[in-house]
C-alpha positions as CSV (number, residue, x, y, z in Angstrom):
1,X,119.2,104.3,90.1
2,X,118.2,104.6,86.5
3,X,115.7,102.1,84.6
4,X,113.9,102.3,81.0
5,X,110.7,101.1,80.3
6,X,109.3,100.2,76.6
7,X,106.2,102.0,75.9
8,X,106.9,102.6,72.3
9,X,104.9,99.3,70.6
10,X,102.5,99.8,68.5
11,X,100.4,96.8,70.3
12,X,99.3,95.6,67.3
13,X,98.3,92.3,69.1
14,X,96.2,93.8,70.9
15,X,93.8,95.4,68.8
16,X,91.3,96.8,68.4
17,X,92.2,98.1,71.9
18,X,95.1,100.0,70.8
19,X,93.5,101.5,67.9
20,X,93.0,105.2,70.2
21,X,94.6,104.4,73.1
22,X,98.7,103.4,73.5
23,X,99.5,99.7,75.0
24,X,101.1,101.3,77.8
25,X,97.9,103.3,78.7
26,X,95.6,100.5,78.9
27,X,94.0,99.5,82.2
28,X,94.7,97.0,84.7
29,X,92.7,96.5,87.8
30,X,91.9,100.3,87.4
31,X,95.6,101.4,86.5
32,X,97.1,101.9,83.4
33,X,100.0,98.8,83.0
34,X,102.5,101.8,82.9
35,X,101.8,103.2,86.3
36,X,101.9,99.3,87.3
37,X,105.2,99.4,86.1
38,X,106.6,102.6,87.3
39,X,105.4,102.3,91.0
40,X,106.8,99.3,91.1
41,X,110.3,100.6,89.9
42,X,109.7,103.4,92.4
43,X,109.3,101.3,95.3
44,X,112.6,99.4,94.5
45,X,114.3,102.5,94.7
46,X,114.4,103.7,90.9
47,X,114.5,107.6,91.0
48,X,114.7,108.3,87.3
49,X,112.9,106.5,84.3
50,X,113.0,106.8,80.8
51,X,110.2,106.2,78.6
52,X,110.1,105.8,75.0
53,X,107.2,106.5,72.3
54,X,106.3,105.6,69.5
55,X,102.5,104.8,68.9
56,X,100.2,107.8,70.2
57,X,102.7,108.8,72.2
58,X,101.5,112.1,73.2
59,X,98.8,110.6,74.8
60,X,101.9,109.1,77.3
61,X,103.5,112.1,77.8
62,X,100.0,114.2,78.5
63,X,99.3,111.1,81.4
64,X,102.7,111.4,82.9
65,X,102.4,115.4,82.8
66,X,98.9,114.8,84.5
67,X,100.8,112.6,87.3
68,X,103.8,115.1,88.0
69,X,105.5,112.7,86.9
70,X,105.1,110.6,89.8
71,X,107.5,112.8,92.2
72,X,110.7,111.1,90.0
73,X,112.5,112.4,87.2
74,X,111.0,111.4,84.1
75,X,112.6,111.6,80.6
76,X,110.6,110.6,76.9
77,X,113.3,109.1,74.6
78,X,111.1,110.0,71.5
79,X,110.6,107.9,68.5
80,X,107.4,108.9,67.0
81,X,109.4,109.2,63.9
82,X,110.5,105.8,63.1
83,X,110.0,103.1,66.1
84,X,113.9,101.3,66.6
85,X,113.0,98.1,68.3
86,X,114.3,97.2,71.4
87,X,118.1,97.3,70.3
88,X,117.7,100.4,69.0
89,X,115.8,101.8,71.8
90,X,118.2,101.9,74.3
91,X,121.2,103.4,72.2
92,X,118.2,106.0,71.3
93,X,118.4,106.8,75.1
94,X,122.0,106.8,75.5
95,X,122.0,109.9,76.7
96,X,120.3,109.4,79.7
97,X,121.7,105.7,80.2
98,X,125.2,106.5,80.0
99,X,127.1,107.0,83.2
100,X,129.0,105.1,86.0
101,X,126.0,102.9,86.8
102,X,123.6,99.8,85.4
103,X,120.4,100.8,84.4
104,X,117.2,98.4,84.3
105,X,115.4,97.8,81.5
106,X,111.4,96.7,81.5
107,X,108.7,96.0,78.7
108,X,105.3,98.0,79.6
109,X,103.5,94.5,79.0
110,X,105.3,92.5,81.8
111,X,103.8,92.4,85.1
112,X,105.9,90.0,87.2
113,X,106.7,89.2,91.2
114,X,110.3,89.7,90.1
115,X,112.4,91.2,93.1
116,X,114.1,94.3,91.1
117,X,116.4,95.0,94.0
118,X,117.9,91.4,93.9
119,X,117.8,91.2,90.1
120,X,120.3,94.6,90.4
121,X,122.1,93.5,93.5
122,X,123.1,90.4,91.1
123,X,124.2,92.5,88.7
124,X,126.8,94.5,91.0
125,X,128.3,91.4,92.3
126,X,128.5,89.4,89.1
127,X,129.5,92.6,86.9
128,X,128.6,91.2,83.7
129,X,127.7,93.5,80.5
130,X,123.7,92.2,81.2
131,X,121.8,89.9,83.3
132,X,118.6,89.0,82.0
133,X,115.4,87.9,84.0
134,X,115.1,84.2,83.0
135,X,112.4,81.3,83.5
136,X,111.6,77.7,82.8
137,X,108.0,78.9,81.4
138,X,106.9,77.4,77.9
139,X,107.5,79.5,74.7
140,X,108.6,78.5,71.2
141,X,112.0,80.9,71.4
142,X,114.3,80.2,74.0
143,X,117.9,81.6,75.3
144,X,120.6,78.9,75.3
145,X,123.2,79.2,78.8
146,X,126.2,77.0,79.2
147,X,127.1,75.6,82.6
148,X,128.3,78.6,83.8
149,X,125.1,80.3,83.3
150,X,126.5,82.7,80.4
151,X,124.7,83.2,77.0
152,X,125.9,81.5,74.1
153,X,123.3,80.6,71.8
154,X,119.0,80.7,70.7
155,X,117.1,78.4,69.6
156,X,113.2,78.3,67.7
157,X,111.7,74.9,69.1
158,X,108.8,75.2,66.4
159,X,111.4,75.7,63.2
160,X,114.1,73.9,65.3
161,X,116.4,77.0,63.8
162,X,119.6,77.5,66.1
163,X,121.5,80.8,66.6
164,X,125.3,81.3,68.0
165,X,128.8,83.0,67.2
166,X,129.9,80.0,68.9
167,X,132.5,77.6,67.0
168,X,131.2,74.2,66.6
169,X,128.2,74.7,69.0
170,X,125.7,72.2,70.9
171,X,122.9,73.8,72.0
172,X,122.1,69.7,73.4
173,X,124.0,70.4,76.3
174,X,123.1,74.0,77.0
175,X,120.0,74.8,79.6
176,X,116.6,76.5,77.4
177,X,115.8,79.6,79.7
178,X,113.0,82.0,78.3
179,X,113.6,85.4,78.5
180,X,110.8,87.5,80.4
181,X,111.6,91.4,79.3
182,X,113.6,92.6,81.9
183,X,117.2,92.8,82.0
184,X,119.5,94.9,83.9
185,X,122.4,96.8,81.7
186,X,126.1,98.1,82.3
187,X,126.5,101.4,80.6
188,X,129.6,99.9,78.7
189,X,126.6,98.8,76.5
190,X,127.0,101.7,75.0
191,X,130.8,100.7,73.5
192,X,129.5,97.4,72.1
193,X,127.3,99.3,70.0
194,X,128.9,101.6,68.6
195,X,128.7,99.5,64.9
196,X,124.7,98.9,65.6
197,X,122.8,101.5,64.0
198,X,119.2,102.3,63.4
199,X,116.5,99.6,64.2
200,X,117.7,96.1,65.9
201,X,116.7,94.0,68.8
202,X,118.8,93.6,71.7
203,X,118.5,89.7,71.6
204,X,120.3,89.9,68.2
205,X,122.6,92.0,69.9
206,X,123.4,89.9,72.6
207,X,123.8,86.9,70.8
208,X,126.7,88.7,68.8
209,X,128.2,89.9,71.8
210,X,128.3,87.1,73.8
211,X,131.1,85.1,73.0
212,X,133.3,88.5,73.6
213,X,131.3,89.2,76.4
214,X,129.2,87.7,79.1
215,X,125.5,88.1,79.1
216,X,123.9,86.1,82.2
217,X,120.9,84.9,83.6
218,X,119.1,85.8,86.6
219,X,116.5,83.1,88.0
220,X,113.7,83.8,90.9
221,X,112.5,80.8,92.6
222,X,109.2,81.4,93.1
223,X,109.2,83.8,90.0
224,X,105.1,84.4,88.4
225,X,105.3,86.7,86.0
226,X,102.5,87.2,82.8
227,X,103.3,89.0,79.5
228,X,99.9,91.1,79.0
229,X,100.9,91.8,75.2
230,X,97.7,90.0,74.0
231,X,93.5,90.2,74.7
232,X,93.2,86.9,76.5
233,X,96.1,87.8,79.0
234,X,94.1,91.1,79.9
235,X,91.5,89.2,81.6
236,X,93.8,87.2,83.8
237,X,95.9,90.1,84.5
238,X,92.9,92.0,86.4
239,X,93.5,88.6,89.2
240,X,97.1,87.9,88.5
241,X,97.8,91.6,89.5
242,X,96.1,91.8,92.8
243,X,97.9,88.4,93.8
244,X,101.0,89.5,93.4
245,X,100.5,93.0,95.3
C-alpha cells in the first residue's frame, strides 16, 4: 500500500522553531513528528511513502538516509523550487501515486488515534474518488456533507462565507464535519486534475469535484487527534503522544 505524507510547509507558525530546522524534523517525546508519522503508517501495513520538500528539505532527506529509510521504500517528491500546496502536491507526485490502488494521504503535523487500516478498508468498500478523516471538533472552517454523507459544500463560521457547485444550496440542512489532514485517495484523482495546474489546495479541489463526484467522510468514534502545527500544541503533544501509543 502506498501513502504520502506532507513535509514540505514552511511552518511558519511555528517559529522561531522552524527557522533551522524543517516542521517535520521537530521533536516529539524524543522523535521527530515525521518518524511519528511514518511508523505509524508502517505498522498499518504501508510499504512505500512519499515525502515531499520544500522548506530545508535536505535536512529531511539526510534524516531519512540516516534511517535507511526505515526498511520501506521511500521516494522525495521535490519542491524546493516553488512549494504547490496541498492540491498541487499530490499531482507533483503522480508518478508514484498513479496505479491500480488508493493511496493515503497525511499532514506531518497530525498526530491522531485514527485506525489507518479501517479508514482504507472504508475506502475499498465505498469506492469513492476520496474519503476524508472527519470530526465534530471546533474550528472556524468546516466541510459541509448531505445526508448521505457525500461532500457538497464549506462553510467559514467566523465570515459566515459559504462555498458549493451546488445549485440552490442550503448548507442549514447539511452536517459541519472538520477535516483532520488525512484522506485516503483513488488514483483516478489523477483524471480530475488534469485542468489543475501549478499551486492549489485539494479542499478547493474537492469542492469542484464534488457534485460530479463523491468525496465522503470517514468518522472514528472514539477518534483524539491534535494538529501540532503551532507552539502551544507542542507542549501537549509530548502527553497526548504517549496516551495514544
Amino acid at each position: 500500500m502506498k501513502a504520502m505524507i506532507f513535509a514540505a510547509g514552511t511552518g511558519s507558525r511555528l517559529k522561531p522553531y522552524t527557522d533551522h530546522i524543517p516542521k517535520a524534523l521537530i521533536p516529539i517525546d524524543g522523535k521527530p513528528m515525521l518518524e511519528h508519522i511514518i511508523l505509524k503508517l508502517k505498522a498499518a501495513g504501508f510499504t512505500e511513502i512519499i515525502i515531499n520538500v520544500h522548506h530545508l528539505g535536505e535536512q529531511i532527506i539526510e534524516f531519512l538516509a540516516g534511517k535507511d529509510n526505515f526498511g520501506i521504500t521511500i521516494h522525495i517528491s521535490d519542491e524546493r523550487d516553488y512549494l504547490l500546496d496541498t492540491g498541487g502536491g499530490i499531482k507533483h507526485a503522480a508518478q508514484f501515486l498513479q496505479g491500480d490502488e488508493p493511496f493515503l494521504v497525511h499532514n506531518v503535523d497530525i498526530i491522531s488515534n485514527v485506525d489507518l487500516k479501517a479508514l482504507y478498508q472504508h475506502h475499498l468498500d465505498t469506492n469513492p474518488l476520496a474519503t476524508l478523516l472527519v470530526s465534530k471538533r471546533d474550528t472556524s472552517r468546516y466541510l459541509l456533507f448531505n445526508k448521505e454523507n457525500k461532500l457538497s459544500g464549506w462553510r467559514n463560521k467566523e465570515t459566515g462565507e459559504v462555498k458549493s457547485y451546488y445549485p440552490d444550496f442550503d448548507p442549514s440542512i447539511h452536517n459541519e464535519f472538520a477535516f483532520n489532514g488525512i484522506h485516503v485517495i483513488s488514483p483516478q484523482i489523477f483524471e480530475w486534475m488534469d485542468e489543475w495546474t501549478g499551486k492549489f489546495s485539494i479542499i478547493n479541489f474537492y469542492l469542484a469535484v464534488c457534485a460530479k463526484t463523491p468525496i465522503q467522510a470517514f468518522e472514528q468514534a472514539d477518534l483524539h487527534i491534535l494538529d501540532i502545527g503551532k507552539p502551544d500544541a507542542l507542549e501537549l503533544a509530548q502527553d497526548f503522544i504517549k496516551d495514544i501509543e
